[in-house]
N, C-alpha and C positions, 0 to 999 in steps of 0.2 A: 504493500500500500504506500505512494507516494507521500511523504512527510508535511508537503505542503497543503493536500488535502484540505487538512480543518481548518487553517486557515479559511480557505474558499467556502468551506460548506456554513463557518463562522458567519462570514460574509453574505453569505446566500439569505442564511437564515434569518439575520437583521434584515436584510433588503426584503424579504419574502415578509416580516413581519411588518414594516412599515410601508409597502404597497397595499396589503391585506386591511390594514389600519385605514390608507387613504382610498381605499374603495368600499368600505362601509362607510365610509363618512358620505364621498360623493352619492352610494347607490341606496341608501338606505332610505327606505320609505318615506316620503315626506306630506305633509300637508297638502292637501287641492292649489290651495288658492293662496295668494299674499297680500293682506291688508295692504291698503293705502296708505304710506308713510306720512301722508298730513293728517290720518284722521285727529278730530280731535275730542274735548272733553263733550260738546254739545250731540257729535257726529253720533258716540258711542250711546249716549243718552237716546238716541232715535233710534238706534239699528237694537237697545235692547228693547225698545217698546214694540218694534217688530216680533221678535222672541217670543213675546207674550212671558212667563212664569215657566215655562222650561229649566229654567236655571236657578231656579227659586225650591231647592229640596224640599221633599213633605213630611206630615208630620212624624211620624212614628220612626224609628229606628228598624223597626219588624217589617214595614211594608215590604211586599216583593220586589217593586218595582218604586224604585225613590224619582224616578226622571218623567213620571206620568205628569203634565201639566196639569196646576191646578184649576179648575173648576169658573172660579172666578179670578179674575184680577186688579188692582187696581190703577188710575191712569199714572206712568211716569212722568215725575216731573225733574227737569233738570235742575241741580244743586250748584250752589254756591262752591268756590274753593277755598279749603282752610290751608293756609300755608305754616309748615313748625320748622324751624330750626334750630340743632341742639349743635355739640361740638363735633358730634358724628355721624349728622342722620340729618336730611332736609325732605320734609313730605309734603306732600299734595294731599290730601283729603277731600271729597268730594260729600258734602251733606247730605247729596241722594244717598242714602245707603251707610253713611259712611265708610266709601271705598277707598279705601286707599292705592292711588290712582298713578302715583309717581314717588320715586323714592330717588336723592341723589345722595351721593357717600361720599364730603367734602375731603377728607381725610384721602382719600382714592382717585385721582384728578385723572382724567382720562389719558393725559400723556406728561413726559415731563416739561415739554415746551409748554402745554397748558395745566400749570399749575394751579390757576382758579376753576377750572371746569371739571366739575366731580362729575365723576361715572355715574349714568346711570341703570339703576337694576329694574325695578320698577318701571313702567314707560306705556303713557299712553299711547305714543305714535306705534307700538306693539301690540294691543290691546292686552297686556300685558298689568293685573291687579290682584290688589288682596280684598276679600267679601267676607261678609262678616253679617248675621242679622240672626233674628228667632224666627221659629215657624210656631203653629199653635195647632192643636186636636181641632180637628174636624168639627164645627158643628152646624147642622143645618140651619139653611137660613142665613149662618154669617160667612161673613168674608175674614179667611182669615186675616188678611192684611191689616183687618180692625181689630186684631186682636195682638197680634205682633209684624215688630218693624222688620220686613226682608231688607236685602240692599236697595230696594227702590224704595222703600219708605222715606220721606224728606225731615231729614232734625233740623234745629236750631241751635244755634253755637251764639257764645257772648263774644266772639272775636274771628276773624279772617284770617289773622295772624298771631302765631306765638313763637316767644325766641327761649329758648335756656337763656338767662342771663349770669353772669359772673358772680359767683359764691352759691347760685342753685345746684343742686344734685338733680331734682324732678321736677318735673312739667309734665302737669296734667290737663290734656285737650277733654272739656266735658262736651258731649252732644245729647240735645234733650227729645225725645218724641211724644209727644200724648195722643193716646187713641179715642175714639166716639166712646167707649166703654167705658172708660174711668183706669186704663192701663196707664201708666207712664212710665217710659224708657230713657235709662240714663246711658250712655255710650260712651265710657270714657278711653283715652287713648293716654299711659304712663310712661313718658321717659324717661331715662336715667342719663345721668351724665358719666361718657365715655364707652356707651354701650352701643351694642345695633339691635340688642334684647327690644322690644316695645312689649308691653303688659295691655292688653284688652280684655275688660271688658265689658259687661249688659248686665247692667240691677233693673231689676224686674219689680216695681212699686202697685200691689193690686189692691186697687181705691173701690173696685164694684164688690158689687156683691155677691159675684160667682166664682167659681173655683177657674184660676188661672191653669190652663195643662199645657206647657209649652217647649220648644226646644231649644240651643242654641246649634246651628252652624259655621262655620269657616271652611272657606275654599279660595285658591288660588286658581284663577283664569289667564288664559294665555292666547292668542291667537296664531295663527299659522307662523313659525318659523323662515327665517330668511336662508335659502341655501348658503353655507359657509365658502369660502373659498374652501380649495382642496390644498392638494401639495405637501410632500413629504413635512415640510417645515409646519404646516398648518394641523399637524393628527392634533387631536385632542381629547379630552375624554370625554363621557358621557356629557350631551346636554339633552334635560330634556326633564319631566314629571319623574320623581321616584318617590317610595313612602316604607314605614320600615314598619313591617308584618309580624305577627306572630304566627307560627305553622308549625304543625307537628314536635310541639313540645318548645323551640326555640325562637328566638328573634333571627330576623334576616332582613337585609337590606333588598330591596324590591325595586325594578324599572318599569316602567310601562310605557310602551310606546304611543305616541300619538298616532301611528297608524291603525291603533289598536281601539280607538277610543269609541269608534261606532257601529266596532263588531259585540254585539250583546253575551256572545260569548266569553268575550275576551274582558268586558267591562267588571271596573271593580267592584265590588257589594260585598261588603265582612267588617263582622265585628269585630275590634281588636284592643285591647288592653294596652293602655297608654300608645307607643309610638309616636308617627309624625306625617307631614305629608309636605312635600318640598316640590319645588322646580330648581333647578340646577343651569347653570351657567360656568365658563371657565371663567375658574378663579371666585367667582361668587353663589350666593345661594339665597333662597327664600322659602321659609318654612314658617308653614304654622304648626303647631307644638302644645298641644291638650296637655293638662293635667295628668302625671305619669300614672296616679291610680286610675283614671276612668277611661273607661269601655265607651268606645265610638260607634256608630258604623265610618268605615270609609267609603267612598265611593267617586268614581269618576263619570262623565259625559260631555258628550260631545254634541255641540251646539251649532245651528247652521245662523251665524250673524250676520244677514242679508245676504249676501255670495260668499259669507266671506268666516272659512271653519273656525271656529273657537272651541278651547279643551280646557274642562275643569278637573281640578283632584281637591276632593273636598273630606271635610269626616264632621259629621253630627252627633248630639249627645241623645238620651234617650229623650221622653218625656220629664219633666221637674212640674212635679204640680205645687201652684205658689197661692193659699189661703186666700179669700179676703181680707184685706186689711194686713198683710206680710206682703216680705220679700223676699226674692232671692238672688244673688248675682253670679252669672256664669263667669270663669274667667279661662281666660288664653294668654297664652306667650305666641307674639310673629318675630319671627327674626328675618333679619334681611342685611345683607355684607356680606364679607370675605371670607371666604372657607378657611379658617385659622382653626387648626386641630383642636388645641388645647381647649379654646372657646368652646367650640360646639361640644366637644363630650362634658358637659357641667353643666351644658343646657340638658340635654336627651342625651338616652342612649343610643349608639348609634348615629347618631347627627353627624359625627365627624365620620362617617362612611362616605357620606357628600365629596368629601376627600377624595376621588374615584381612582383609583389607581389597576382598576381591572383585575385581572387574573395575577396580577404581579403584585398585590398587597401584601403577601407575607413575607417577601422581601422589600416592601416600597417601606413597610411601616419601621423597620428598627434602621436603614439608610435614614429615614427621612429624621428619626433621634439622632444617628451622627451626626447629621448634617448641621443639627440646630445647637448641637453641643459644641462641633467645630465652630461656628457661627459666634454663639456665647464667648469662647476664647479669643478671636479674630475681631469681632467684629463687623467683618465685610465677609459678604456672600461667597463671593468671588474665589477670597484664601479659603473661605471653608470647602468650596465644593474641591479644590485642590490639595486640601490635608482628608476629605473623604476620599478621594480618588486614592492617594496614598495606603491611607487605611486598607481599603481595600484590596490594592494591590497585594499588600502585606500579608493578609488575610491568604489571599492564593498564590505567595510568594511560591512553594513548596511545590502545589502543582502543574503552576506554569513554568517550573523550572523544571520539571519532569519533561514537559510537554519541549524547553527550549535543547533542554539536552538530546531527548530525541531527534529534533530537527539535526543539531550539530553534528550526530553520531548520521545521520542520514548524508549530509554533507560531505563529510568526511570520505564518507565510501560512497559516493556518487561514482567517482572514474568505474568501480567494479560494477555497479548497478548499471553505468553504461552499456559497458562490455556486455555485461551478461543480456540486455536488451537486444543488442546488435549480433548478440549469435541467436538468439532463438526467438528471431522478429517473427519469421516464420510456422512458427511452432508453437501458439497462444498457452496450451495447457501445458508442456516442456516448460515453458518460461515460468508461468505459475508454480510450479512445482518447485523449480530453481529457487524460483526469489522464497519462498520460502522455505527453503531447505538455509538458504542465505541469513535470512531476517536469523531460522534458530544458532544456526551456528555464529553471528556474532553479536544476537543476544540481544536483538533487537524487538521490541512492542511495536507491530505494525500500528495498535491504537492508539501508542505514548500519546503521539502529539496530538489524538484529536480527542481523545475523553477528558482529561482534565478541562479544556476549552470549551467544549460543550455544557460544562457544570457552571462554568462560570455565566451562560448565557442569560438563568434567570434572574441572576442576581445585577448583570448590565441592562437586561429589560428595565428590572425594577426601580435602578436609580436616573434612569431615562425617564419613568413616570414620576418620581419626586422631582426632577429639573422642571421637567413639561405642566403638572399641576398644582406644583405650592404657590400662592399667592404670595408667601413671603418674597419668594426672585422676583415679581412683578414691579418693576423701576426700580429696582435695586442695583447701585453701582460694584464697579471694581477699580481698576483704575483708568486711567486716561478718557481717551475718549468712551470708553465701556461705563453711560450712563445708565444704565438698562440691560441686564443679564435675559430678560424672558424674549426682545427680539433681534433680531441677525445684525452679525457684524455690519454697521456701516461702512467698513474700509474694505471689510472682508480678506481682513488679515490671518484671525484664527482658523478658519477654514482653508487659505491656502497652504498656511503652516500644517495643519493637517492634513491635506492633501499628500505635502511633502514628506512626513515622518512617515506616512503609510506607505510610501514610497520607496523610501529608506529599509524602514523593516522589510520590505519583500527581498529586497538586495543581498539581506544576512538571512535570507532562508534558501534550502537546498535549490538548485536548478530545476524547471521541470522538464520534465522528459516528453511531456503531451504537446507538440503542437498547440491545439486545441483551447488546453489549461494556461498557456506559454501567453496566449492572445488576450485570455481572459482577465489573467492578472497585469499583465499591460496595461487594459483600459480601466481597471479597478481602481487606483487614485482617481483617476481624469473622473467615474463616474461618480465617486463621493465626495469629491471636492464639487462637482458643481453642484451636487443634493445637499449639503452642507450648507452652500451658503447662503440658502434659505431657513438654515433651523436657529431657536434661538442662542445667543453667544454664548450663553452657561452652559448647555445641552454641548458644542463644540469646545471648549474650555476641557468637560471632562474626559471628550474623545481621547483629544491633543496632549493631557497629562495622561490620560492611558497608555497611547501609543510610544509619547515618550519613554515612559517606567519600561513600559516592553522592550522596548531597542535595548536601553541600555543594561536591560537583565539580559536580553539575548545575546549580546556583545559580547558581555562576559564570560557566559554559558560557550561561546564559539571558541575565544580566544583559551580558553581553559581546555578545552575538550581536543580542538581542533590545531591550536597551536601549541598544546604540548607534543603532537605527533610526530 
C-alpha cells in the first residue's frame, strides 16, 4: 500500500465532507415563496386579518387538532409601537398583541466598520416575531376573544418609549387589556440589566362573576427563509425551528424542518415537561423557555400569509381556572442573542445545544473548553486557537509520529519499491505478492500511515465546528490587519501560506508511483488554496499551524530515520 495514501484519502474525506455540507445547504428543502423585504408593521397587521385565527391556538391542551380555526373572531386592529432600550436589548413591541416584532442586540453591531448598527435577530422585514397571548374554554354564545387577549387583542401602555436608565437593574414595560366581561389583562415585559433573558408575563385579574378557564400561549413565527449563499466558506450549521423533547425516558434536542410544517404527519403535537422551543440563526438564537416544572403541549403550523408561507413553533399551558374575584399570573422567560454556552445552560436545559455542532459535538464540546481556557490565559482568540492547535497536536504527537515514521521508512526504500514495480509491471498479482512478502520482511504497517490519521479526523471535524459556530470569534481580532477571525483573509495571506506549507509537506513525503495519484497531489495545494480563501481567517489560522506542527515533526521523523542511513 503506497504510504502516501492517507494523506489523499485524508484529503478526500475533508473535501467529500465539506461538498456534502455545501449541498445540503444549497439542496435542502426550502420554503415556497419569499416575503417582500419592505413588508412592514401595518403590511403584517393586514395579511394576519387575512389569516383569520389560524394562528390563534385553542383552548384545551387535549384537543386533537390545536390548528382548527376558531369559530368566531375578532376584527384586527393595528397597534401602536413600544420602543425599550436596555444596555443589551432594543425592542419593538407592537400593542396589537403585544408582539414582539423587532429585537436589535446593541452590544453585536452588524460589522466592525458599523459599530453603531446592532444586528438584528428579530425582524419585521422577515416576518420574523415573538407571540404571546391566552386563549379561554369554549363557551357558547361567546367569543373567546372577550374573554382572553390573543396576539391580536389591542393593550394600552403609559408610554411609546422606555430606556434602562443608569443605576437601574429592571425595567418593567406594563401592557393593560380589559375585556366586555369584567376580565383585565396585565402584560408585562421585565428586563434586566446586562441580560438578553426578558421575563413575560399575563396576571389574569377576574372582576365577573364567573369562573375564568383559560390558557397561556407562546410561539415564535417566522416566514419563509432567504436562500443562503453557498460555498465551501459559507457551510454553517443548522438554521432553522428546533425544540428540546422529552422521549423515551430522556431529553433530546429536536429539529424540524420547515419543509415539514404542513405535512400533518410530520406536525408537532406533544406534551412535554419543561423544555423549550427556539429558532436558530448562526451565531444567534430565540427561544421561548416555560417554567422547567410545567407540562406544555408543543406544537407547530404552518400558515399561508397571503402568498406568502409563515411557520410557527409554539407550546401552550393546560387550562388554569382563575375564581371570581382572584388571580393568577402565567409567567415565561424569551431569550433572544448570542448562542454563549455558559448562558444558555443556566437558562434550560439543553439550551446550549442551540450551540449546533452536529454529529461532531462530543468532540466540539471539550475543544470548545480548551479553547476558552487558552483564551482566559491569552487573551486574544487568535493565540488561543494556536496554543489549541498545539495542544492538540501534542495530544496525537505519538500517532502521527507512527504514521510520519512510516512514510520515512517508505521513502527510504522507495529505489527497491521501484525496482520491484518495474519487474512485475506485468504481473498484477506477482507484484502483490512481492510487495508484500516486502512490506513483512522489512517490517513495515502497510496501514502505519493511514490509521492513526484517520482517528485524528473526528477530532479536526470537530474543532472546525467550534471555529465555524462560537459566537465568541464573531469580530474578534488577532493581530494586524486580522480585525475579524469569523471572515476571510482580506489580503489573503493565511490561505496562500497554507497553500504553500501543504505544499511543502507533500515534498517530504514518499514519491508516488501512480501517475494518476502523481496528478492529483499536484493540483491539491492549487485546489485548497483557492477553497480557502473563502473560509473564515480562524478556521485557516488553525489549518496553517497544523500543517506547520506537521512539517516540522515530519522533518525530523525523515532526517532521523532517513538520514541516519
Amino acid at each position: 500500500m503506497d504510504q502516501q495514501r492517507p494523506l489523499l484519502y485524508l484529503t478526500l474525506v475533508f473535501l467529500g465532507f465539506m461538498i456534502w455540507s455545501a449541498w445540503q445547504q444549497d439542496h435542502a428543502p426550502k420554503p415556497q415563496a419569499q416575503a417582500n423585504s419592505n413588508t412592514s408593521a401595518s403590511a403584517n397587521s393586514q395579511s394576519a386579518s387575512s389569516t383569520g385565527a389560524a394562528d390563534v391556538p385553542q383552548q384545551a391542551a387535549s384537543d386533537s387538532d390545536s390548528s382548527v380555526p376558531q369559530s368566531t373572531t375578532s376584527t384586527v386592529t393595528s397597534g401602536s409601537i413600544i420602543k425599550v432600550k436596555t444596555d443589551t436589548l432594543q425592542f419593538e413591541i407592537n400593542t396589537r398583541g403585544g408582539d414582539i416584532e423587532q429585537v436589535g442586540l446593541p452590544t453585536y453591531p452588524v460589522s466592525i466598520d458599523e459599530p453603531d448598527v446592532p444586528v438584528i435577530i428579530l425582524d419585521r422585514a422577515k416576518q420574523y416575531s415573538a407571540q404571546s397571548g391566552l386563549g379561554h374554554k369554549k363557551i357558547a354564545g361567546q367569543k373567546s376573544s372577550d374573554l382572553a387577549p390573543n396576539h391580536y387583542a389591542v393593550y394600552s401602555s403609559p408610554s411609546n418609549e422606555y430606556t434602562l436608565k443608569d443605576g437601574e437593574d429592571t425595567l418593567i414595560i406594563p401592557l393593560t387589556w380589559t375585556g366586555p366581561t369584567g376580565i383585565t389583562v396585565t402584560k408585562r415585559f421585565i428586563f434586566k440589566r446586562g441580560e438578553f433573558l426578558v421575563s413575560v408575563e399575563h396576571e389574569v385579574k377576574n372582576q365577573s362573576n364567573q369562573l375564568w378557564s383559560g390558557f397561556e400561549y407562546r410561539q415564535i413565527r417566522h416566514g419563509p427563509l432567504k436562500k443562503s449563499a453557498g460555498g465551501f466558506g459559507n457551510v454553517q450549521s443548522y438554521i432553522g425551528p428546533a425544540f428540546y423533547d422529552f422521549d423515551d425516558g430522556k431529553y433530546k434536542y429536536e429539529k424540524l424542518k420547515f419543509s415539514n410544517f404542513d405535512d400533518p404527519d410530520e406536525r408537532l403535537n406533544k406534551k412535554i415537561e419543561g423544555g423549550w422551543v427556539a429558532m436558530l440563526e448562526h451565531y444567534f438564537v430565540s427561544a421561548w423557555v416555560p417554567p422547567q416544572h410545567q407540562t406544555n403541549t408543543f406544537y407547530s403550523k404552518y400558515i399561508n400569509n397571503g402568498d406568502t408561507p409563515n411557520y410557527i413553533m409554539g407550546l401552550k399551558t393546560s387550562l388554569v381556572d382563575v375564581a371570581p374575584g382572584a388571580s393568577h399570573t402565567f409567567k415565561s422567560n424569551f431569550y433572544v442573542g448570542p448562542k454563549i454556552q455558559e448562558h444558555l445552560e443556566k437558562i434550560a436545559k439543553g439550551l446550549d445545544l442551540t450551540v449546533d455542532y452536529g454529529i461532531f459535538t462530543v468532540f466540539s464540546k471539550p475543544i470548545f473548553w480548551l479553547l476558552k481556557f487558552m483564551h482566559g490565559i491569552f487573551g486574544n482568540w487568535g493565540w488561543a486557537i494556536i496554543f489549541v492547535t498545539i495542544t492538540i497536536k501534542l495530544i496525537f504527537f505519538y500517532p502521527s509520529a507512527m504514521s510520519y515514521k512510516s512514510m520515512a521508512k517508505m521513502k527510504k526504500l522507495s529505489p527497491k519499491m521501484k525496482e520491484m514495480q518495474a519487474r512485475y509491471k506485468n504481473d498484477p498479482q506477482a507484484k502483490q505478492k512481492a510487495m508484500m512478502e516486502f512490506y513483512r520482511k522489512e517490517k513495515i504497517n502497510p496501514l502505519g500511515g493511514c490509521l492513526p490519521m484517520l482517528i485524528q479526523i473526528p477530532v479536526f471535524m470537530g474543532l472546525y465546528w467550534v471555529l465555524q459556530e462560537s459566537v465568541e470569534l464573531r469580530q474578534a481580532p488577532w493581530i494586524g490587519w486580522y480585525k475579524d477571525l469569523s471572515v476571510m483573509d482580506p489580503f489573503l495571506v493565511l490561505p496562500i501560506l497554507m497553500g504553500a506549507s501543504m505544499w511543502l509537506q507533500q515534498k517530504l513525503n514518499p514519491p508516488q508511483m501512480d501517475p494518476m495519484q502523481q496528478k492529483i497531489f499536484q493540483w491539491l495545494p492549487v485546489v485548497f488554496t483557492v477553497m480557502f480563501l473563502f473560509f473564515p481567517a480562524g478556521l485557516v489560522l488553525y489549518w496553517l499551524v497544523n500543517n506547520i506542527l506537521s512539517i516540522a515533526q515530519q522533518w525530523y521523523i525523515n532526517k532521523k530515520i532517513i538520514g541516519d542511513s
